[in-house]
C-alpha positions, 0 to 999 in steps of 0.5 A, a space after each residue: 076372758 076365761 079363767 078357773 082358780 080354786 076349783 075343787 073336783 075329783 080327778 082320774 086315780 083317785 079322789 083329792 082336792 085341786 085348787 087351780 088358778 088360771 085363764 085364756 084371755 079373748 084371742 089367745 091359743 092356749 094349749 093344756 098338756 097333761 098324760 091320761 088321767 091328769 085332769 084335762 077332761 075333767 077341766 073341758 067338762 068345768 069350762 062347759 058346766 057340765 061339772 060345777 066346782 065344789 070351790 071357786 068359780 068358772 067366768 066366761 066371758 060376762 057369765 059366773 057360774 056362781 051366779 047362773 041359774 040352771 036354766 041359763 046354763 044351756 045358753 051359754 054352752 051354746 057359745 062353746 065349740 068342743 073338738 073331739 078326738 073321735 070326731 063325733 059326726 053323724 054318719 048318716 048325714 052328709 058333711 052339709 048336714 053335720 055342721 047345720 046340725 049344730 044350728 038347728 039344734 038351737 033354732 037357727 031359721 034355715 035362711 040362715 043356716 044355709 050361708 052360714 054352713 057354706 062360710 063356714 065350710 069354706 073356711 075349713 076348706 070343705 066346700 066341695 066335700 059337703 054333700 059326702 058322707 063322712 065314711 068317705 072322709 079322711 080322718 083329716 077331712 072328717 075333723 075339719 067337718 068336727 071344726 066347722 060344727 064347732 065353729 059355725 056357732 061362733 062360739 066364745 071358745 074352742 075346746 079341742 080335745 086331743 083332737 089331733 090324737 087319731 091322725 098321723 104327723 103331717 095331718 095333725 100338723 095341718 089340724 094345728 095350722 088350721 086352728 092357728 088360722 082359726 085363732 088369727 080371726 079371733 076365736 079364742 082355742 084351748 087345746 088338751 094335748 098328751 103331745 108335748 112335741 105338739 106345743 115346743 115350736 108354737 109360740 103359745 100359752 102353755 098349762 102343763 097338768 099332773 094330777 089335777 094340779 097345774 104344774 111348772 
């Protein structure tokens, strides 16, 4: 389970105290809606410890960051997936590379690293893009390879940043059914979204964000 309350930080426009209570039980898409500067950003930052809360505290899974030493901190972002609405791919590597790059990263033995790339990549429906370079992607393509490096840890969470944000409609809708598939299998997905349209016919846990608060 994931879940902050009595978090306190400082948030686009301004300086002020939020206190916000709220958690994405295992296997549930949750998405975060809010416009620009409402505090989604700065809540992914929370959730993956790159910002620690002033008051209260962040658990996820059997970790709390009351707790937590600094040095434990780099384990657990291991266990965090993050999807950004740029991709953030490596455009000197191949799609095969990208995603292992996030295993060797953490020092995956290569015997591994291999299978894991290529299920990973089937899962997302890439196989056979793995040896292009991601300037010969679509921005659908390229963000299913930030998927699979996402992924292809088997992380806690998801994080998806906007990451339907850069593509038309019927591409983002495929984004979506591929993260809905993705959450079928287990993975628990939180989604930061300014899209309200993103959320209305999908049957999910919503968050809606105004000024670091969580509102009605």
């Amino acid at each position: 389970m994931l879940s902050l309350f009595n978090v306190s930080y400082q948030y686009s426009g301004g300086y002020g105290v939020s206190r916000i209570t709220f958690s994405v039980e295992n296997g549930e898409f949750a998405f975060l809606v809010g416009a620009s500067g409402a505090g989604k950003t700065t809540i992914f930052k929370l959730i993956n410890l790159e910002l620690l809360p002033q008051q209260g505290h962040i658990i996820l899974d059997s970790f709390n960051s009351i707790y937590l030493k600094k040095r434990d901190i780099p384990l657990v972002r291991r266990k965090i997936g993050i999807i950004f609405q740029d991709f953030k791919l490596l455009r000197d590597r191949t799609v095969f590379d990208n995603v292992a790059f996030a295993l060797e990263v953490v020092g995956t033995p290569s015997r591994k690293i291999k299978r894991q790339v290529l299920e990973t990549l089937k899962e997302v429906g890439l196989t056979h893009k793995r040896l292009k370079y991601p300037q010969e992607l679509s921005g659908g393509e390229q963000q299913r390879v930030a998927i699979a490096r996402a992924l292809v840890n088997e992380p806690y969470i998801l994080l998806a940043d906007e990451p339907t944000g850069n593509l038309d409609k019927e591409t983002a809708a495929e984004i979506l059914d591929l993260l809905g598939r993705i959450n079928s299998q287990g993975t628990t997905i939180l989604m930061a979204t300014h899209q309200q349209e993103m959320v209305l016919f999908r049957h999910k846990k919503v968050f809606y964000l105004k000024d670091g608060k969580v509102v009605p």
